[in-house]
C-alpha positions as CSV (number, residue, x, y, z in Angstrom):
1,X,-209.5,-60.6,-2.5
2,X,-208.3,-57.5,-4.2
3,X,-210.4,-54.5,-4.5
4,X,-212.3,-53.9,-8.0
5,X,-213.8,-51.0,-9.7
6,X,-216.4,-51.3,-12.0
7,X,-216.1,-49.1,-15.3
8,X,-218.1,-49.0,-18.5
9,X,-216.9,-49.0,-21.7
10,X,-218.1,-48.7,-25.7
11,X,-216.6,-51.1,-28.2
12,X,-217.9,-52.1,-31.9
13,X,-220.2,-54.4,-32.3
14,X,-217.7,-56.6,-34.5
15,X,-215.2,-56.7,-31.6
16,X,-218.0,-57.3,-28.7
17,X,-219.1,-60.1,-31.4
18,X,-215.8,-61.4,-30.7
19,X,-215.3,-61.1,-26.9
20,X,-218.2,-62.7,-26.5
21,X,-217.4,-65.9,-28.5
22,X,-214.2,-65.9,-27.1
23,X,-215.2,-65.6,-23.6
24,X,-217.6,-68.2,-24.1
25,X,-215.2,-71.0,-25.2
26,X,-212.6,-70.0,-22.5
27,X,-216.0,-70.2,-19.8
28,X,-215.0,-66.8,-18.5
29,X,-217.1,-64.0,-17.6
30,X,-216.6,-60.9,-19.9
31,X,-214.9,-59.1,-16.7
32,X,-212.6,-61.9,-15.9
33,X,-211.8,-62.4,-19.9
34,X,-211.5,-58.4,-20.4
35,X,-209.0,-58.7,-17.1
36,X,-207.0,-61.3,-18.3
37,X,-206.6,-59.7,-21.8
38,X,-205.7,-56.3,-20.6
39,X,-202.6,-57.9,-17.9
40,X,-201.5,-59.8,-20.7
41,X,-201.1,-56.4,-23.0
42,X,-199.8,-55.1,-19.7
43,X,-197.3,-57.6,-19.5
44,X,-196.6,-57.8,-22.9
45,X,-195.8,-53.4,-22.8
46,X,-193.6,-53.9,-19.8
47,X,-191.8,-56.6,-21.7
48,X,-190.7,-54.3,-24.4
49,X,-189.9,-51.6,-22.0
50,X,-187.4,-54.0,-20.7
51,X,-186.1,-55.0,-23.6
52,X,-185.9,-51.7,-24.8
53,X,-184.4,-50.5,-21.6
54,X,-181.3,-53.8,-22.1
55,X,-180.7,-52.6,-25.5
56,X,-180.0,-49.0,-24.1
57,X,-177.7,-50.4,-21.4
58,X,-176.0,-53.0,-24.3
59,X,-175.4,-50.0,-26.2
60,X,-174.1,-47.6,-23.8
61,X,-171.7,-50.3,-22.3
62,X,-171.2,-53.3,-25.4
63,X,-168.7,-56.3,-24.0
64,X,-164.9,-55.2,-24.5
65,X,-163.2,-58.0,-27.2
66,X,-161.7,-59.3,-23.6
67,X,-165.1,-60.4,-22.4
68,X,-166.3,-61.6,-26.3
69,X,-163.0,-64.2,-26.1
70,X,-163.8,-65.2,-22.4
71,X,-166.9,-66.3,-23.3
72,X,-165.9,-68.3,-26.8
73,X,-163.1,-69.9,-25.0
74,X,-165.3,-70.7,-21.7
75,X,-168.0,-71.9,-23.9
76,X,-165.5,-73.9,-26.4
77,X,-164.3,-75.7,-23.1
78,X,-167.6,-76.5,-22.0
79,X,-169.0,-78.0,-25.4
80,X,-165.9,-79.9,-25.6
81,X,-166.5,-81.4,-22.1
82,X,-170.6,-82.7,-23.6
83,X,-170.9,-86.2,-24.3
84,X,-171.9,-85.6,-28.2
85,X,-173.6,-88.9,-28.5
């Protein structure tokens, strides 16, 4: 089992009003719901960072036209070889 650290925080009553009822349908315990949602906006952040990160790479080195008509002639061959019924 991973090590845990136990922290206190302050959130407005409308939004503890909401963690609650949410916690409650999922059958989670408020650390275990407050867990998951922070990884998830973890997760989501380090998604973006990649995609920003792709972008800057895409931009700094774009396909030459030699690669762009590779890949529409490779992929016009392969469609061509698909059943289309």
């Amino acid at each position: 089992m991973s090590e845990t650290k136990k922290i206190a925080i302050s959130i407005p009553n409308d939004l503890a009003k909401k963690v609650e009822s949410l916690r409650k349908i999922s059958g989670e315990s408020r650390s275990a719901f407050i867990s998951r949602a922070i990884k998830k906006m973890t997760r989501e952040r380090e998604r973006k960072e990649q995609i920003a990160k792709y972008q800057e790479g895409y931009r700094k080195h774009p396909e030459s036209k030699e690669e762009i008509a590779f890949a529409k002639a490779t992929s016009a061959r392969i469609l061509a070889e698909e059943p289309w019924e």
